[in-house]
N, C-alpha and C positions, 0 to 999 in steps of 0.2 A: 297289721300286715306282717305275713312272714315273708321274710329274706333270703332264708334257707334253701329254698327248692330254687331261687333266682338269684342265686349269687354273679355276679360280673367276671369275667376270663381272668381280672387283674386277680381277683380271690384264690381262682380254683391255682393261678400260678403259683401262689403265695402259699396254698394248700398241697402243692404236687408234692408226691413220696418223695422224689428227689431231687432231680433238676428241672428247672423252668418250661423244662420243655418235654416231659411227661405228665402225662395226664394223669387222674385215680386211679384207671387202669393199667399204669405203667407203659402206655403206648406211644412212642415219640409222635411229638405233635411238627416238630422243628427242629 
């Protein structure tokens, strides 16, 4: 099973460019 394309919000936060509350696309979520 891949993970990858299904990663959980806690991830992509952990993953953001910069702060918690940008997405990959650099677009404020929060």
């Amino acid at each position: 099973m891949t993970s990858e394309s299904t990663l959980p919000p806690v991830v992509l936060t952990q993953l953001a460019p910069h702060t918690p509350h940008e997405t990959w696309s650099g677009q404020v979520v929060g």
